[in-house]
ROKEKE-547692 format. One line per 3 residues: number of its first residue (from 0); their letters; for each residue y, z, x of C-alpha. Coordinates in steps of 0.001 Angstrom, whole numbers, plus 500000, padded with zeros to 6 digits. Layout:
N
NUM	a	Y:Z:X | ...
//
This chain:
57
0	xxx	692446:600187:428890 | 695347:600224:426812 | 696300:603894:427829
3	xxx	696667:602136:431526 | 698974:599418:430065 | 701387:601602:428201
6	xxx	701706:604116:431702 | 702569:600776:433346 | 704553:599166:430946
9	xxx	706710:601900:429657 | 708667:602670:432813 | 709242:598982:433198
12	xxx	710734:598724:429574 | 712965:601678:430106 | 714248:600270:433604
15	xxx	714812:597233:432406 | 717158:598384:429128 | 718739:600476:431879
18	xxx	719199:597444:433936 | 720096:595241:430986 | 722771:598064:429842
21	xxx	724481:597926:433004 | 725112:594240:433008 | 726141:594983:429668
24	xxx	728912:597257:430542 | 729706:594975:433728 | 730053:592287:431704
27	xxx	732275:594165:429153 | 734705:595041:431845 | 734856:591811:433667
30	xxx	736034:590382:430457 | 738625:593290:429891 | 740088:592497:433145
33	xxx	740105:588796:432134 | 741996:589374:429541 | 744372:592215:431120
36	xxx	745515:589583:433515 | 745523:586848:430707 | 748174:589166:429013
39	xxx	749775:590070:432071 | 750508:586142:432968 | 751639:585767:429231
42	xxx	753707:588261:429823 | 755302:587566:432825 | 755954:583486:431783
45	xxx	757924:585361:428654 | 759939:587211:431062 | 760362:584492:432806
48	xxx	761465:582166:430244 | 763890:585122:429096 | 765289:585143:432792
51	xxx	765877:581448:432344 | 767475:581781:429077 | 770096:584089:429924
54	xxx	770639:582684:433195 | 771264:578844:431296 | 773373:580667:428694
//
């Protein structure tokens, strides 16, 4: 009875690390782009304020 389990269970393990991995790796690069466009705002406010500045000046 057990041998039955383990051909059952095993290919359910692997699929779900495999399925667990991949949200992993979505989840990695969701918050990469996050924070690419959290710099990229940062960014462009400096730029912006350093427009300002020599426009004021």
């Amino acid at each position: 009875m057990p041998e039955i389990l383990n051909h059952i269970l095993m290919p359910i393990e692997k699929n779900s690390k495999i399925i667990i991995s991949k949200i992993v790796m979505i989840g990695i690069e969701v918050e990469i782009a996050a924070g690419m466009t959290i710099i990229v705002i940062i960014v462009k406010k400096k730029l912006n304020r350093g427009k300002n500045g020599l426009q004021n000046s």
